[in-house]
C-alpha angles and dihedrals in degrees: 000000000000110000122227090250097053090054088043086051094045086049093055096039090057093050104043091046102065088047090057095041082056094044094050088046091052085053103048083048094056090038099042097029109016130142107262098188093064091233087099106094102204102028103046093069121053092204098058091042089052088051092052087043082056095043089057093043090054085051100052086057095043103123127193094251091239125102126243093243093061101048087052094056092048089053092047090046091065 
């Protein structure tokens, strides 16, 4: 028996863990292949590299807002 929180806590882990992969991967860009000069706008500042890296993680996530079921009934319907 799976408890409501359990599934809350699954959703949100699905959904958090893309976005720190990207982040530590934003980071690792800017410390490993960074622009050392400063003229790079995205590289020369780890903050800014560690929010792409979290923007791409977001829309790796982004889902269509509709469930799966649903989107199985309108295909079937068809």
């Amino acid at each position: 028996m799976e408890l409501p929180t359990t599934r809350r806590l699954i959703g949100w882990t699905k959904r958090l863990l893309p976005v720190l992969i990207g982040a530590t991967g934003g980071f690792a860009y800017y410390y490993f292949i960074g622009c050392v000069s400063g003229t790079c706008p995205i590289t020369s500042n780890p903050w800014t590299s560690t929010g792409y890296g979290m923007l791409l993680g977001i829309i790796a996530t982004w889902g269509t807002g509709r469930p799966r079921d649903e989107q199985r009934k309108d295909k079937g319907a068809t």
